[in-house]
DSSP file (Angstrom, degrees, kcal/mol; ACC not computed):
  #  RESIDUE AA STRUCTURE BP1 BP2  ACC     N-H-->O    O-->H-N    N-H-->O    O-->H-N    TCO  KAPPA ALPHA  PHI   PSI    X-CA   Y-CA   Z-CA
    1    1 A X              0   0    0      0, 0.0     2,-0.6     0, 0.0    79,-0.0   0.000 360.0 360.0 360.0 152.8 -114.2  -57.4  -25.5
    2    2 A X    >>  -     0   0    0      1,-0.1     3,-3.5     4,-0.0     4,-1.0  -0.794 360.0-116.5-105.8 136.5 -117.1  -57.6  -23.3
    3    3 A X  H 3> S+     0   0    0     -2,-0.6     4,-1.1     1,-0.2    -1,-0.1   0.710 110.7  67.8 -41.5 -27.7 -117.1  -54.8  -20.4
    4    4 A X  H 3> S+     0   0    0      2,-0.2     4,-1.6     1,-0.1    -1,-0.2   0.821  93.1  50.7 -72.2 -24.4 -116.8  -57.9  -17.8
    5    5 A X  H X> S+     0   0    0     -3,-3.5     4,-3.6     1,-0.2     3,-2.1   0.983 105.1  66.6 -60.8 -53.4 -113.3  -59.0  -18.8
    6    6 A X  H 3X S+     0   0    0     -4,-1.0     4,-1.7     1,-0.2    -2,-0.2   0.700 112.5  30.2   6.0 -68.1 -112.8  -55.2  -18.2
    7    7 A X  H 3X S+     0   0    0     -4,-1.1     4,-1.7     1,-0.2    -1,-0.2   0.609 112.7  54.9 -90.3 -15.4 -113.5  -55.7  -14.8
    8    8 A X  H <X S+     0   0    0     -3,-2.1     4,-3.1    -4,-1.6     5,-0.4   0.711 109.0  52.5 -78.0 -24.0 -112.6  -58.5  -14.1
    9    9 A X  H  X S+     0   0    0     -4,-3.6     4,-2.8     1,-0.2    -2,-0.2   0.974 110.7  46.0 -71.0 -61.7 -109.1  -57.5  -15.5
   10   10 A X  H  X S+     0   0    0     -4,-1.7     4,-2.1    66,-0.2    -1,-0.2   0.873 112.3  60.3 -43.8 -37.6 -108.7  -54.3  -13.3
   11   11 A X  H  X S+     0   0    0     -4,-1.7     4,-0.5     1,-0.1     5,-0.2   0.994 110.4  36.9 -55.7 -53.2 -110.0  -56.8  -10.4
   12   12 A X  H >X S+     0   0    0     -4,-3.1     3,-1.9     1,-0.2     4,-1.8   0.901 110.0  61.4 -73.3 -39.8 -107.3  -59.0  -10.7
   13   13 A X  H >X S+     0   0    0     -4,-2.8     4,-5.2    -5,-0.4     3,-0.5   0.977 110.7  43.6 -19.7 -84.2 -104.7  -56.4  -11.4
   14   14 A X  H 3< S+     0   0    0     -4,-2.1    -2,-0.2     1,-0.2    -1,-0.2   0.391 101.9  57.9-157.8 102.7 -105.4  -55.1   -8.3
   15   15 A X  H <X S+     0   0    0     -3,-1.9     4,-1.7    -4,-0.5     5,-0.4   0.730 111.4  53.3 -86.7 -41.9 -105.6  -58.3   -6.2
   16   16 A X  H <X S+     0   0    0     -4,-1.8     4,-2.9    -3,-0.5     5,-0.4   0.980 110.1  47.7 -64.2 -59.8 -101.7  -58.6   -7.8
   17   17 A X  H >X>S+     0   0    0     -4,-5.2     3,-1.4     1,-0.2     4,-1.3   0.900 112.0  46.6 -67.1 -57.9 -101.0  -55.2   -6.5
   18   18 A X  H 345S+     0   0    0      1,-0.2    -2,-0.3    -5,-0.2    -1,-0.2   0.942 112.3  51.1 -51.0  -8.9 -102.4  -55.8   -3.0
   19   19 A X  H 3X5S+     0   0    0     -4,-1.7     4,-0.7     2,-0.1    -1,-0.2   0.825 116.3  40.0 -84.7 -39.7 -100.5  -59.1   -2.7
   20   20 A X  H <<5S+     0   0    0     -4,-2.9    -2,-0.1    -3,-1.4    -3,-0.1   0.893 117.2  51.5 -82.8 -27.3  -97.1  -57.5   -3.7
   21   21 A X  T >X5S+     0   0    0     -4,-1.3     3,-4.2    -5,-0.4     4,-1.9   0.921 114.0  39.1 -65.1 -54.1  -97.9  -54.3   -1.6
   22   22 A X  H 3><S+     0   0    0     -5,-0.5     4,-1.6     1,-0.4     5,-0.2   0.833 111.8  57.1 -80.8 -23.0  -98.7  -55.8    1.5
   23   23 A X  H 3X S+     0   0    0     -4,-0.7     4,-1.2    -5,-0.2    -1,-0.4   0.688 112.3  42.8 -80.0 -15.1  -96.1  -58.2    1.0
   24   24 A X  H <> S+     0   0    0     -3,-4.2     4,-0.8     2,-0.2    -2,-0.2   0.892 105.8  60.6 -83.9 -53.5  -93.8  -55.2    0.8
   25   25 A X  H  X S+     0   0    0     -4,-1.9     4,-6.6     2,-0.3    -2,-0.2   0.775 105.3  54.0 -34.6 -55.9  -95.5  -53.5    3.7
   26   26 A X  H  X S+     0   0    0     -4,-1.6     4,-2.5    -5,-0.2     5,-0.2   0.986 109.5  45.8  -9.4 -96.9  -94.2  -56.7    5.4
   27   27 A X  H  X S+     0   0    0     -4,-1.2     4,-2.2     1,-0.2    -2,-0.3   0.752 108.8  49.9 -26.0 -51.0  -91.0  -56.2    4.4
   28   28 A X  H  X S+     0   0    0     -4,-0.8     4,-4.4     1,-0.2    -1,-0.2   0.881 108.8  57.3-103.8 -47.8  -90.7  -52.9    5.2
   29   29 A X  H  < S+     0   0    0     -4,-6.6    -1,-0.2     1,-0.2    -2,-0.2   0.928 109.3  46.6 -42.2 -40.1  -92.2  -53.6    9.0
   30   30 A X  H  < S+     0   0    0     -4,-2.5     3,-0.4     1,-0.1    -2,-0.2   0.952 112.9  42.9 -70.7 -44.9  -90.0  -55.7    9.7
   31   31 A X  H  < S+     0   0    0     -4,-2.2     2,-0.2     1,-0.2    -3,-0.2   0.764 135.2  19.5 -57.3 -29.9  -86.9  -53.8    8.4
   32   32 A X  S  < S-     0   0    0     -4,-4.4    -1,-0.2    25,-0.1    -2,-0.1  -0.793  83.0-169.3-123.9  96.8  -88.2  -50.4   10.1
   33   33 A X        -     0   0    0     -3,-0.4     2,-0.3    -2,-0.2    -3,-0.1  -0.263  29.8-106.5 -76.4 175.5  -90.9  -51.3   12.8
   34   34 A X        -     0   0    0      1,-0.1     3,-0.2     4,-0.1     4,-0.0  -0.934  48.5 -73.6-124.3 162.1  -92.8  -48.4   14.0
   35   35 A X    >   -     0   0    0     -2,-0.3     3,-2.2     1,-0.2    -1,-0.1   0.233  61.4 -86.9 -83.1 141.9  -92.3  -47.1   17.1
   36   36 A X  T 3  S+     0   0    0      1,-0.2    -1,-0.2    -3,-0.1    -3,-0.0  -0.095 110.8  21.1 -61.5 148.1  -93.6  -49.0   20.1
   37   37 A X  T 3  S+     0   0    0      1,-0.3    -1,-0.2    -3,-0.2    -2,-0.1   0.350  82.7 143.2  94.2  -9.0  -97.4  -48.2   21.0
   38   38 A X    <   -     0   0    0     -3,-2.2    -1,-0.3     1,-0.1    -4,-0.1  -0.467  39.0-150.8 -61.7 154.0  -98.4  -46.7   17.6
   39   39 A X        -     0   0    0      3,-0.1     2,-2.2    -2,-0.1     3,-0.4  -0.364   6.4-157.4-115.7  33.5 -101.8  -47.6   16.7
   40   40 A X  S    S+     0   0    0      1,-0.2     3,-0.1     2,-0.1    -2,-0.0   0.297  92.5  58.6 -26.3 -12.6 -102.4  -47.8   13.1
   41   41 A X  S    S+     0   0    0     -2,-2.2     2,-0.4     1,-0.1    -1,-0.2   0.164  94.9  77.6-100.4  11.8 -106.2  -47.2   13.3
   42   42 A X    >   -     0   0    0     -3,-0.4     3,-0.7     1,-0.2     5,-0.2  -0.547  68.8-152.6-129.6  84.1 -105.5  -43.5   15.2
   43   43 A X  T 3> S+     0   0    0     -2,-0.4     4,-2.4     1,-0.2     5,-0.5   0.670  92.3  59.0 -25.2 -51.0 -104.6  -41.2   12.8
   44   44 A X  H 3> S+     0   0    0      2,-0.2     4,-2.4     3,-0.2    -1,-0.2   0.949 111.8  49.3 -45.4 -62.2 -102.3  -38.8   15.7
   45   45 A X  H X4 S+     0   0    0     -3,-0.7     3,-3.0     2,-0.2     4,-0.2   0.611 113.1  42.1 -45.3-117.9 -100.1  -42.3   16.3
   46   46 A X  H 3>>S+     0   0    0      1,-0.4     4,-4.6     2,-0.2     5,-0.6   0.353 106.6  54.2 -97.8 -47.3  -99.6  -42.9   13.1
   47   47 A X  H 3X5S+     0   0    0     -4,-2.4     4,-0.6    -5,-0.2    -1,-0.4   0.835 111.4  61.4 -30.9 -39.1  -98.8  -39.1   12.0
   48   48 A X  H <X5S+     0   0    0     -3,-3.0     4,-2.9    -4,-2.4     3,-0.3   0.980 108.6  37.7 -42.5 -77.7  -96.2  -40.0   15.1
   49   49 A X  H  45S+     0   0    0      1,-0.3    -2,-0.2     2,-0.2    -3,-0.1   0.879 111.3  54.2 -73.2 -42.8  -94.6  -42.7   13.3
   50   50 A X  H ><5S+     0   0    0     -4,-4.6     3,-1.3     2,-0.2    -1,-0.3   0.907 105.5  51.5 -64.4 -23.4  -94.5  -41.4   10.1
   51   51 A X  H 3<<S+     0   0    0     -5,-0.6    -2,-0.2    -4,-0.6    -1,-0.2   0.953 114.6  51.0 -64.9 -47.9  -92.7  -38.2   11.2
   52   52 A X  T 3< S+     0   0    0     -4,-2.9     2,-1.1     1,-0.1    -1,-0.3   0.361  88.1 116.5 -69.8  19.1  -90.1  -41.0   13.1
   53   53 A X    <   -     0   0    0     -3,-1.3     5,-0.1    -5,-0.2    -1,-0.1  -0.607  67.7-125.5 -92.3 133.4  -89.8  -42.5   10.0
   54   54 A X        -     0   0    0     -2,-1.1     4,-0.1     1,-0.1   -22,-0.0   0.137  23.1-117.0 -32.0-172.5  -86.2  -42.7    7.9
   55   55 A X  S >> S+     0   0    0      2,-0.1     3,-1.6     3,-0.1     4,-1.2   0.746 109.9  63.4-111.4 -49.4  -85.8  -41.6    4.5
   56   56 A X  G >4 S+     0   0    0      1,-0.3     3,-2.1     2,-0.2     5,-0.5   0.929 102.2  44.1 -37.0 -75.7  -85.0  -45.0    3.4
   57   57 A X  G 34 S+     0   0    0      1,-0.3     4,-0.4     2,-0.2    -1,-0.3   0.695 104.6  61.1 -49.0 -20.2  -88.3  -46.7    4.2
   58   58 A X  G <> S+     0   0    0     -3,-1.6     4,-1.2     2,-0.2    -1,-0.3   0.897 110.3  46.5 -43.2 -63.4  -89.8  -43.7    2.7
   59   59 A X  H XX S+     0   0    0     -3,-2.1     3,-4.2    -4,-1.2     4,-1.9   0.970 114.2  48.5 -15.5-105.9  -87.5  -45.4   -0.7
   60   60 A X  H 3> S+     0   0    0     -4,-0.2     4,-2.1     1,-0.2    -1,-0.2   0.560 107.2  48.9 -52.1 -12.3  -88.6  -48.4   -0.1
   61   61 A X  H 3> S+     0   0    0     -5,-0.5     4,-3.8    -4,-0.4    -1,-0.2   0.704 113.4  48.1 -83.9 -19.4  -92.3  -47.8    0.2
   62   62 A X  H <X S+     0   0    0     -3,-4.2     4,-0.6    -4,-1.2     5,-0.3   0.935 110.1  54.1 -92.4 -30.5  -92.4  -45.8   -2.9
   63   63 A X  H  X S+     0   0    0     -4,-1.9     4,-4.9     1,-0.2     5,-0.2   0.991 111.7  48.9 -23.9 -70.7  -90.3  -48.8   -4.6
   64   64 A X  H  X S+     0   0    0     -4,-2.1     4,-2.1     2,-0.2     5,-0.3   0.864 110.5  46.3 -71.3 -20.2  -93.0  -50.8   -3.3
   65   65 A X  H >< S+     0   0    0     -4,-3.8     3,-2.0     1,-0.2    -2,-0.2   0.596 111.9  52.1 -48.6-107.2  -95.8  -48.6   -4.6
   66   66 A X  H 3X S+     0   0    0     -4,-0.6     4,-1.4     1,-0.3    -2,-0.2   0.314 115.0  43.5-135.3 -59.7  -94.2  -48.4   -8.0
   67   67 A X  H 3X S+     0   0    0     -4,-4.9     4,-1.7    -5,-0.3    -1,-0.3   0.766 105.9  51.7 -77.5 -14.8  -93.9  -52.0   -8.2
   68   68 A X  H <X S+     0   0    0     -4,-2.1     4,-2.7    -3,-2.0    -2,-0.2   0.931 115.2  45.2 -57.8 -67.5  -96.9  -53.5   -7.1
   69   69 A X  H  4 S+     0   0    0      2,-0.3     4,-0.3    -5,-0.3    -2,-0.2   0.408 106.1  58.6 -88.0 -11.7  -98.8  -51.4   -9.4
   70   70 A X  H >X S+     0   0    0     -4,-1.4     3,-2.5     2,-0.1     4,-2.1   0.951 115.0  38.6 -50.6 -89.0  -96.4  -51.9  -12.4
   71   71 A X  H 3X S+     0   0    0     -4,-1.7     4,-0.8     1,-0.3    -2,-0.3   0.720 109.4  60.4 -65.8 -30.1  -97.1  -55.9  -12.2
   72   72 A X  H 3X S+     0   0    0     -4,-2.7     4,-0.8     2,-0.2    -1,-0.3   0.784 111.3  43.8 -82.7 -12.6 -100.9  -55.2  -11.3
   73   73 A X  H <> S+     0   0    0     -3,-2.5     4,-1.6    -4,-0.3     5,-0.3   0.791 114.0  49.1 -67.8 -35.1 -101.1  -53.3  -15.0
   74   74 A X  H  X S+     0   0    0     -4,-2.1     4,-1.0     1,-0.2     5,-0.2   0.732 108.7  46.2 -85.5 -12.3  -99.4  -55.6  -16.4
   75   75 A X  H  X S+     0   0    0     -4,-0.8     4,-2.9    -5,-0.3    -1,-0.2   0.925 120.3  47.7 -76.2 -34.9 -101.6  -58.6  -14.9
   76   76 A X  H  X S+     0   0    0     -4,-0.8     4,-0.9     1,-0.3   -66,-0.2   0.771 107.2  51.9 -65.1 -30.8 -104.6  -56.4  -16.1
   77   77 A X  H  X S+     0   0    0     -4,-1.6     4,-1.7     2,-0.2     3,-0.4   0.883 110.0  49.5 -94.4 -36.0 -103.4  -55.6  -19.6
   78   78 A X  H >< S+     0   0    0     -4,-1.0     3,-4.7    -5,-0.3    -2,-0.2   0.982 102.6  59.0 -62.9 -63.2 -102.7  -59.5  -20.5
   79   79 A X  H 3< S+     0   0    0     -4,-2.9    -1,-0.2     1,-0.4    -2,-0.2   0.728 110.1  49.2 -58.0 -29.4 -106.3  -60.5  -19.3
   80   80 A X  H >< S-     0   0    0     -4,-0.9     3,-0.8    -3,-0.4    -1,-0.4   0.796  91.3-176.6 -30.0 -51.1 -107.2  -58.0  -22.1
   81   81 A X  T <<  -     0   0    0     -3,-4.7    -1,-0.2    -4,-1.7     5,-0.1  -0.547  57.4 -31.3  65.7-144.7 -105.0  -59.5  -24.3
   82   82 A X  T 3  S+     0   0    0     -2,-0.2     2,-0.3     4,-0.1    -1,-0.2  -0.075  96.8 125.6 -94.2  34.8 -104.9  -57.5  -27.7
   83   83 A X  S X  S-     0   0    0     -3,-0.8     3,-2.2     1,-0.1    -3,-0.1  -0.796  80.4-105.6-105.6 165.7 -108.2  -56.4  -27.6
   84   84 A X  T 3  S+     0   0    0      1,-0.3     3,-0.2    -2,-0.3     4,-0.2   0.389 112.5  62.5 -79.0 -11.4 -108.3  -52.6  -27.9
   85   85 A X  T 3>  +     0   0    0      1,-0.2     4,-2.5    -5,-0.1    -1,-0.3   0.467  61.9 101.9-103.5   1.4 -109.0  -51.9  -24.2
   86   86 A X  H <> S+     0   0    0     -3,-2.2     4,-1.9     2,-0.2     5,-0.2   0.933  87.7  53.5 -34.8 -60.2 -105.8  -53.5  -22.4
   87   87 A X  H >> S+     0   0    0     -3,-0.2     4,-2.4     2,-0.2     3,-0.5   0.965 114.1  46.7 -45.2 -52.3 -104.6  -49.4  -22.0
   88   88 A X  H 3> S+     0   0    0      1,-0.3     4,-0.7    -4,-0.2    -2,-0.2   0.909 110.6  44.3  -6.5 -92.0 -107.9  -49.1  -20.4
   89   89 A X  H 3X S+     0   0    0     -4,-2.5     4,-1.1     2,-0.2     3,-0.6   0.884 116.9  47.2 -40.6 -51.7 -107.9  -51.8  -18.3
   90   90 A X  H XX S+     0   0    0     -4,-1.9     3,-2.1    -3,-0.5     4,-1.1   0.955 112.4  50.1 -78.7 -55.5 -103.9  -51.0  -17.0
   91   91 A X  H 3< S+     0   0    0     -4,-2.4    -1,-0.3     1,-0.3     4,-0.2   0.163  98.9  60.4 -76.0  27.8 -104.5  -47.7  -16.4
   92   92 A X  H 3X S+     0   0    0     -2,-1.1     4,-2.5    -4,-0.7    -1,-0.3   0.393 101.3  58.5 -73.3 -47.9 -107.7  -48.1  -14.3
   93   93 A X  H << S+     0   0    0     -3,-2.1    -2,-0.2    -4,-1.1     5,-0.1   0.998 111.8  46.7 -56.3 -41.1 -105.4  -50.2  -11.7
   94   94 A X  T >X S+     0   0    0     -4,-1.1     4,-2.3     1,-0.3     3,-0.8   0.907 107.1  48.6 -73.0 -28.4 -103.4  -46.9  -11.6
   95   95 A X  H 3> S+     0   0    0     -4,-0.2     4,-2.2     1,-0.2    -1,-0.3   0.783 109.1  56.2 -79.0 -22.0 -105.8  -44.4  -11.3
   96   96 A X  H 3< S+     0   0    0     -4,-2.5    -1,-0.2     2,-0.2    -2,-0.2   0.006 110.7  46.7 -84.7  27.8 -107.3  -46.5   -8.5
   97   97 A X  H <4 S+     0   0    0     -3,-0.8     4,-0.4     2,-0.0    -2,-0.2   0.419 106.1  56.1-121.1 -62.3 -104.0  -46.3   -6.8
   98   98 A X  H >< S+     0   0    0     -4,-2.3     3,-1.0     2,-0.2    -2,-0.2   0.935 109.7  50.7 -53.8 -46.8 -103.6  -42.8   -7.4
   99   99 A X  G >X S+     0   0    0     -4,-2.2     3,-2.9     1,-0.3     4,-1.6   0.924 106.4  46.1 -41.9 -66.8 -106.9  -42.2   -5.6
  100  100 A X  G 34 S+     0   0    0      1,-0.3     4,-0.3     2,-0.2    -1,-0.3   0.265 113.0  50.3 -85.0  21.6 -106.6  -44.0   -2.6
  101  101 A X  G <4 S+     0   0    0     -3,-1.0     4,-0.4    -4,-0.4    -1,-0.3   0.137 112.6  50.3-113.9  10.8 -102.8  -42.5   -1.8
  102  102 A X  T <> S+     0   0    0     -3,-2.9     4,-2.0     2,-0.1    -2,-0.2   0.649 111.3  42.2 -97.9 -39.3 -104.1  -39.0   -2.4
  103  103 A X  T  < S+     0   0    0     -4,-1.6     4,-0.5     2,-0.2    -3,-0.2   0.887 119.2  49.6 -78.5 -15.1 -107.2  -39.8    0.1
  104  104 A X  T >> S+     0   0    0     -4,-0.3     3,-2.2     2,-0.2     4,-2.0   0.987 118.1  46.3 -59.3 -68.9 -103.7  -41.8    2.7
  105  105 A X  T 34 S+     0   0    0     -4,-0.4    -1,-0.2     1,-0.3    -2,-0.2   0.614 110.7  45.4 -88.1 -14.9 -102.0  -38.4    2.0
  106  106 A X  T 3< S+     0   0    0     -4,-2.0    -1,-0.3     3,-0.1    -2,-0.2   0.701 119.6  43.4 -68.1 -22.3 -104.9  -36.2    2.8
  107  107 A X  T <4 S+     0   0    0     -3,-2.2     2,-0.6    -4,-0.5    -2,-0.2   0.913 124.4  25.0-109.6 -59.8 -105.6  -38.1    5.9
  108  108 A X  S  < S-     0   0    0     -4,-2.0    -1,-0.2   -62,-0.1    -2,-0.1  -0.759  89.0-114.8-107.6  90.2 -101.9  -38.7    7.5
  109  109 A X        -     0   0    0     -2,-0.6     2,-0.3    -3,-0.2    -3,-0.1  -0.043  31.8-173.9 -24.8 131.9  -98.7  -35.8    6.5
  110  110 A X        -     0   0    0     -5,-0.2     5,-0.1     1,-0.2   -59,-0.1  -0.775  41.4 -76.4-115.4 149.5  -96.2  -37.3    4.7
  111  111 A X     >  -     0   0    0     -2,-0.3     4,-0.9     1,-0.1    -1,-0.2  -0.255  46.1-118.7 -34.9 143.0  -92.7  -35.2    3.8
  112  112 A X  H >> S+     0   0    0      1,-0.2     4,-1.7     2,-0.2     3,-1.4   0.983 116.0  54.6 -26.8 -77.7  -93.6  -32.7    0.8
  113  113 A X  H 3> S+     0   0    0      1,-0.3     4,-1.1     2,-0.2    -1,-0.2   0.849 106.3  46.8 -54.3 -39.6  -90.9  -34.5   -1.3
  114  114 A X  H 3> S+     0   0    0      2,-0.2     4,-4.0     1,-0.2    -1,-0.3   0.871 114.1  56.1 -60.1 -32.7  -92.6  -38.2   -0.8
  115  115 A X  H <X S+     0   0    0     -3,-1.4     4,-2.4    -4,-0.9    -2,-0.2   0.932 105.4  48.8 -24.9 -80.8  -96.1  -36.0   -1.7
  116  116 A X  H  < S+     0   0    0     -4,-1.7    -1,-0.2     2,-0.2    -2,-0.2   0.544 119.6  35.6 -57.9 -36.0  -94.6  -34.9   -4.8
  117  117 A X  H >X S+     0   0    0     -4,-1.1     3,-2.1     2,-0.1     4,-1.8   0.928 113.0  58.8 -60.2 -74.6  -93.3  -38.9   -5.9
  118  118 A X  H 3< S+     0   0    0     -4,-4.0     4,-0.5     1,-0.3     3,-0.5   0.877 101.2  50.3 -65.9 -59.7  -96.1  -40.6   -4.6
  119  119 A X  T 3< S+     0   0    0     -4,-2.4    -1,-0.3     1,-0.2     4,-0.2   0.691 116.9  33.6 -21.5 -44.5  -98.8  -38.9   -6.6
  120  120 A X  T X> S+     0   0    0     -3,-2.1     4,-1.6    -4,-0.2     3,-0.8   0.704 105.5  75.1-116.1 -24.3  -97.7  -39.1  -10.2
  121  121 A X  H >X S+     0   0    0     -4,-1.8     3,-1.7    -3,-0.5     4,-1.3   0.856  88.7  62.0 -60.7 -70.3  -95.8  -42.9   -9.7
  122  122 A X  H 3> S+     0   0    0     -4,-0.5     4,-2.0     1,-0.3    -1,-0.3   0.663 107.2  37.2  73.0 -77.6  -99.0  -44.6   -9.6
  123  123 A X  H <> S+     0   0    0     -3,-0.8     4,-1.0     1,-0.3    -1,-0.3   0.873 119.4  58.0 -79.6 -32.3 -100.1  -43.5  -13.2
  124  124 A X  H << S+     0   0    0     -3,-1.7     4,-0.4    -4,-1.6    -2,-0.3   0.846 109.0  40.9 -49.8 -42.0  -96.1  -44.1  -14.0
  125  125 A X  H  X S+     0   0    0     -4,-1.3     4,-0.5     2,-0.2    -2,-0.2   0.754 105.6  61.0 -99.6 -43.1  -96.0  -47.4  -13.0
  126  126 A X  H  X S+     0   0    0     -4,-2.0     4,-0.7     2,-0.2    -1,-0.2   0.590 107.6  51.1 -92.0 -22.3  -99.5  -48.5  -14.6
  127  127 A X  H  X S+     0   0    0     -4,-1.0     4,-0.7    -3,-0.3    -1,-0.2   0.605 111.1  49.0 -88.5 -11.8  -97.8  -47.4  -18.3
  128  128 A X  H  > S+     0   0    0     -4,-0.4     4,-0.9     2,-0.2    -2,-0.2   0.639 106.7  52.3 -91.0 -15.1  -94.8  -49.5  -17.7
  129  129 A X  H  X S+     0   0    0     -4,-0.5     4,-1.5     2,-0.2    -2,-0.2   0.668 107.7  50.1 -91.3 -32.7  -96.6  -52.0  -16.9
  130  130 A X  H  < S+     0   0    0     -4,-0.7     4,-0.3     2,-0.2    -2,-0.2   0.717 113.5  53.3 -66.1 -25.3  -98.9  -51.8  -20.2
  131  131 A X  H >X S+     0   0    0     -4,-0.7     4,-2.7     2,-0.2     3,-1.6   0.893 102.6  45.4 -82.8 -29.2  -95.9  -51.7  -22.0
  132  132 A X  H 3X S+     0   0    0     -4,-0.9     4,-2.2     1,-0.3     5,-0.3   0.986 112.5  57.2 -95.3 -55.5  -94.0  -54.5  -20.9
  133  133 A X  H 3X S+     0   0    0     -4,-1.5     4,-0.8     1,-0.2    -1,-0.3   0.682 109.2  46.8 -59.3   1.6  -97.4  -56.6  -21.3
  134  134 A X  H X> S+     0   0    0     -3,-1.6     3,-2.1    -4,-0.3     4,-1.8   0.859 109.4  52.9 -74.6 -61.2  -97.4  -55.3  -25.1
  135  135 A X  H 3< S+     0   0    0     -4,-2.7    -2,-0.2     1,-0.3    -3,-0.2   0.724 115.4  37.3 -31.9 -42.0  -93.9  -56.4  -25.0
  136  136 A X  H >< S+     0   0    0     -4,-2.2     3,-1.0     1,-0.2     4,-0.3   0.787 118.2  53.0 -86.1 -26.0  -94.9  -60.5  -23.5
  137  137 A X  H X< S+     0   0    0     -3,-2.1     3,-1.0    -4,-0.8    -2,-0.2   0.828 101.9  52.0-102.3 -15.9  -98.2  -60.6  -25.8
  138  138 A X  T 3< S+     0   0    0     -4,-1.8    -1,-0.3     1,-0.2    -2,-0.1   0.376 112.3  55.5 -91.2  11.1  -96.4  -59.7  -29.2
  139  139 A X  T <         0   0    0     -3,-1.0    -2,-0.2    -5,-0.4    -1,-0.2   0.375 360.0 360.0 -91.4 -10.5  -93.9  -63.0  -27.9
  140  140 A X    <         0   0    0     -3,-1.0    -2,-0.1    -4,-0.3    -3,-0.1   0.629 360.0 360.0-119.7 360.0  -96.6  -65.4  -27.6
């Protein structure tokens, strides 16, 4: 395989997760809005709102991590196909996942226990997601 499917696969991977996150994100506004007058662009507001936030929507955002990033290995590891870099490829989506919700958790406190999830899911998510594309490409 030539290093550009590579990249191309980890792009489209994740474009999948950011369509299924933000589509979660969605979701999750609507079901918990945050609190009127927050400001997403001011870290102090939003360190506000996350402190008001439930434990559920806490749940459901690490759901939505988890799944987004599941389906964006798995988009990543088919466009690979069976060539020898498909692990490669999913677990790139994850580690570029991991990053940028270590530099979100450096930037705005989150609970310790969400801390402790959110970190390692990421890389979780991105091996279930190679697997179950082993799983569809040894069907077709």
């Amino acid at each position: 395989m030539r290093i550009g499917q590579l990249v191309l696969s980890v792009i489209a991977g994740s474009a999948v997760f950011m369509i299924i996150h933000l589509a979660g994100l969605g979701l999750l506004g609507y079901l918990w809005p945050m609190p009127e007058g927050t400001d997403p662009q001011n870290v102090e507001s939003m360190k506000l709102a996350i402190a008001a936030m439930p434990i559920l929507a806490f749940v459901a955002l690490l759901a939505s991590y988890f799944v987004a990033t599941a389906a964006g290995s798995f988009v990543a590891a088919l466009i690979c196909g069976n060539d020898g870099r498909h692990l490669a490829a999913s677990m790139t989506v994850g580690l570029l996942f991991t990053v940028a919700a270590v530099m979100n958790l450096a930037t705005v406190p989150h609970p310790v226990w969400f801390v402790a999830l959110n970190v390692p899911e990421f890389m979780i998510a991105a091996g279930l997601g190679w697997r179950l594309s082993r799983a569809r490409l040894r069907h077709l």
